[in-house]
Backbone as CSV, one residue per row, in Angstrom:
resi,resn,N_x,N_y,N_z,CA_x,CA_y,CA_z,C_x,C_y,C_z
1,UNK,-3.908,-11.676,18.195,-4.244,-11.043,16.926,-5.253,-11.918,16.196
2,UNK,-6.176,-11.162,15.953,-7.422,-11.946,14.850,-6.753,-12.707,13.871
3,UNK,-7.347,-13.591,13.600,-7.296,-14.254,11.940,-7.959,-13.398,10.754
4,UNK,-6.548,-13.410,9.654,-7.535,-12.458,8.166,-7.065,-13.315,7.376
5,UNK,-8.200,-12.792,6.388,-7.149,-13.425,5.229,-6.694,-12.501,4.006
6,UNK,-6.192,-12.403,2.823,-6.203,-11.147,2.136,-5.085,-11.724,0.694
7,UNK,-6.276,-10.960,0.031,-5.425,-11.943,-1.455,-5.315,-10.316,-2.322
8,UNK,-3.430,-10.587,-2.977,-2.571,-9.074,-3.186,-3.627,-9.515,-5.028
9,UNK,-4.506,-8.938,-5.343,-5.408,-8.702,-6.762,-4.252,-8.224,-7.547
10,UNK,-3.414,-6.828,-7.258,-2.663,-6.248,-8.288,-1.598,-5.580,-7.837
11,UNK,-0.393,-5.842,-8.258,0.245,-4.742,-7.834,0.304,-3.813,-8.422
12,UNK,0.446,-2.398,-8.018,0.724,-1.474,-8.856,2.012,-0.464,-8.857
13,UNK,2.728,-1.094,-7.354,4.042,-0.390,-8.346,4.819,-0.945,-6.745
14,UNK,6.339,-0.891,-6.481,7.238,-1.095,-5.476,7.548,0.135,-5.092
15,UNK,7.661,1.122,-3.749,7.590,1.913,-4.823,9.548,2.315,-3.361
16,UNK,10.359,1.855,-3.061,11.272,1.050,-2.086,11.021,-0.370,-2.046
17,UNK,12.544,-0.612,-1.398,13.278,-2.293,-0.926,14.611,-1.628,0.290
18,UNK,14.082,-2.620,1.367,15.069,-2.242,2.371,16.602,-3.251,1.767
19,UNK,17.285,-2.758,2.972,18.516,-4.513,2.721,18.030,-5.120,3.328
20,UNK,16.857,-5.661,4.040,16.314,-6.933,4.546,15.469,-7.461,3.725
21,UNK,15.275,-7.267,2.474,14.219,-7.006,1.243,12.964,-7.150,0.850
22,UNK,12.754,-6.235,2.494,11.193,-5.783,2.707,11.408,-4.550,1.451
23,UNK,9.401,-4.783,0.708,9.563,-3.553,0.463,8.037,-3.088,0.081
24,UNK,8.028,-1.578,0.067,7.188,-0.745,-0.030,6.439,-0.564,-1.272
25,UNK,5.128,-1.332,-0.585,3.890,-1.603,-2.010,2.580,-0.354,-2.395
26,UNK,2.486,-0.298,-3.076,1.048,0.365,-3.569,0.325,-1.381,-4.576
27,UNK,-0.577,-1.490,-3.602,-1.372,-2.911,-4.176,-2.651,-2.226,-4.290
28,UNK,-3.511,-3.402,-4.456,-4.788,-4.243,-4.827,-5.151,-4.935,-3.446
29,UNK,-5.408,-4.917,-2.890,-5.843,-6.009,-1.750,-7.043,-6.266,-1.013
30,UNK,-7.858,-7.443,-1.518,-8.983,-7.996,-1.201,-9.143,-8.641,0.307
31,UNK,-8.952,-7.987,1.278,-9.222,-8.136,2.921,-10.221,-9.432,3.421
32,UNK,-10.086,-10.489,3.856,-11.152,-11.283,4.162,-11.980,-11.300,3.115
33,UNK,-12.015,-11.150,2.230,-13.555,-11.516,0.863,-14.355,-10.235,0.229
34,UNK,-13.790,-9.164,1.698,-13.994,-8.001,1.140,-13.863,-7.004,-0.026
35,UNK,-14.504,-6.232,-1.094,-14.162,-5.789,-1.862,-12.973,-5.184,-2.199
36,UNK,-12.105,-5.472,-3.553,-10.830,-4.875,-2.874,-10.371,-3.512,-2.681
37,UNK,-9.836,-2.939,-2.057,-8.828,-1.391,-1.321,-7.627,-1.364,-2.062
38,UNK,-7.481,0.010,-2.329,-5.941,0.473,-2.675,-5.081,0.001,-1.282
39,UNK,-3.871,0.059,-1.150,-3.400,-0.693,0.382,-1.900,-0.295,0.010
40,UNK,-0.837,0.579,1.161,0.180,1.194,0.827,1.057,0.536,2.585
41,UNK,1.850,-0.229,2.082,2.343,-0.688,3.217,4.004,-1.625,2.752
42,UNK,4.629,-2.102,4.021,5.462,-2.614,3.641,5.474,-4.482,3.909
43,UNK,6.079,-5.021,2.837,5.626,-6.786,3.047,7.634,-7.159,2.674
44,UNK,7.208,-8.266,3.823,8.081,-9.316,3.609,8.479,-9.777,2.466
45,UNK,10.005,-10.454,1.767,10.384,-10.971,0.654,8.990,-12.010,-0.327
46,UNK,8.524,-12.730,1.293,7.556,-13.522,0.599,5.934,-13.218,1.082
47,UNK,5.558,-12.290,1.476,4.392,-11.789,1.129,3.690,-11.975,2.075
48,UNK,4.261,-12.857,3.525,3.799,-13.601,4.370,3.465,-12.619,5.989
49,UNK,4.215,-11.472,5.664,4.327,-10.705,6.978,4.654,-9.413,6.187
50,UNK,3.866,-8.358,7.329,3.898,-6.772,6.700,3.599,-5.911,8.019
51,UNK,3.880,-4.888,7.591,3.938,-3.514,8.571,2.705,-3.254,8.711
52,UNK,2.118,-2.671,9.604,0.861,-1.419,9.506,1.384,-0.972,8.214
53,UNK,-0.109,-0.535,7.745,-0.489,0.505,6.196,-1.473,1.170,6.332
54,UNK,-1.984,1.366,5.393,-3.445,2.329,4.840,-3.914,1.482,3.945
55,UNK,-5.437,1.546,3.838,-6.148,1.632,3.114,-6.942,2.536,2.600
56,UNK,-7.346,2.145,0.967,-8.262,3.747,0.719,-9.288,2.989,-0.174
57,UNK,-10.403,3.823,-0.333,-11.227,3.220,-1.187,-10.837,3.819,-2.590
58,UNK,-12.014,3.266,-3.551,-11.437,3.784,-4.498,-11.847,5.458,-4.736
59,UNK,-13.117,5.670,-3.844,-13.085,7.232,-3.601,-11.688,8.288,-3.075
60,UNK,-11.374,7.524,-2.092,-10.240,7.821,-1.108,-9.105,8.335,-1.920
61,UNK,-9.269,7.186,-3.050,-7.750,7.263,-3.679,-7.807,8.695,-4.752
62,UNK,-9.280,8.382,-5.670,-9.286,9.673,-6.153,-8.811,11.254,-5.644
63,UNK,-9.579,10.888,-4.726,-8.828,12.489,-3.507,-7.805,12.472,-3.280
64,UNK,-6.921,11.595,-3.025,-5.314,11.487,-2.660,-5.031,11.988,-3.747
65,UNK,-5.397,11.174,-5.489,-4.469,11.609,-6.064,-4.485,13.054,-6.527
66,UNK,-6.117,13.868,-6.765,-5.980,14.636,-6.880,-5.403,16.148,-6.507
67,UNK,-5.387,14.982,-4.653,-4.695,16.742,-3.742,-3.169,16.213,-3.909
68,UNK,-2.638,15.465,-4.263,-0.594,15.255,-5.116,-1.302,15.923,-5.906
69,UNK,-1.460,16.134,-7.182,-1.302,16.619,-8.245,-1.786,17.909,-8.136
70,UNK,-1.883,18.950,-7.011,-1.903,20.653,-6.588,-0.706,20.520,-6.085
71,UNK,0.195,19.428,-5.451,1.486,19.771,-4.919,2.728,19.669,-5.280
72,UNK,3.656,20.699,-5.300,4.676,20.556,-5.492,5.280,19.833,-4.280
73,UNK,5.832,18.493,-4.797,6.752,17.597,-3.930,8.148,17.700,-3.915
74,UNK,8.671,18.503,-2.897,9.942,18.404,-2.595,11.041,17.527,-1.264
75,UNK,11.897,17.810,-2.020,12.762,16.415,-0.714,13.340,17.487,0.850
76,UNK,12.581,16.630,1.980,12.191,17.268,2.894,14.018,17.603,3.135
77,UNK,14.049,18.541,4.187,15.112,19.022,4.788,15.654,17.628,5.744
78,UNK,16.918,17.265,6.084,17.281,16.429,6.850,18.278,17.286,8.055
């Protein structure tokens, strides 16, 4: 696996916590020096290790939020 580096700018919300107390971020995250990305993934207690995520730009994100806000979100069938 490559070397990165990546510094969390902001959080903006938790949005889950497992009982291993990983948990599920909506950040800020500046990739290698790169400008920073919205970034939706899950991190370790200490910030040090994380799941696959997404990134979005800040175009990206506009569109996300605008196609949630045409949808009614309901809790899926189990």
């Amino acid at each position: 696996m490559d070397n990165f580096t990546y510094t969390i700018e902001q959080n903006l919300g938790i949005l889950s916590q497992s009982n291993q107390g990983w948990t599920k971020e909506l950040n800020v995250i500046s990739w290698n020096g790169h400008p920073a990305k919205y970034d939706l993934r899950e991190w370790s207690p200490e910030h040090d290790k994380m799941t696959k995520g997404i990134t979005l730009t800040p175009q990206e994100m506009r569109l996300l939020q605008a196609a949630i806000a045409t949808i009614e979100i309901a809790t899926p069938a189990e």
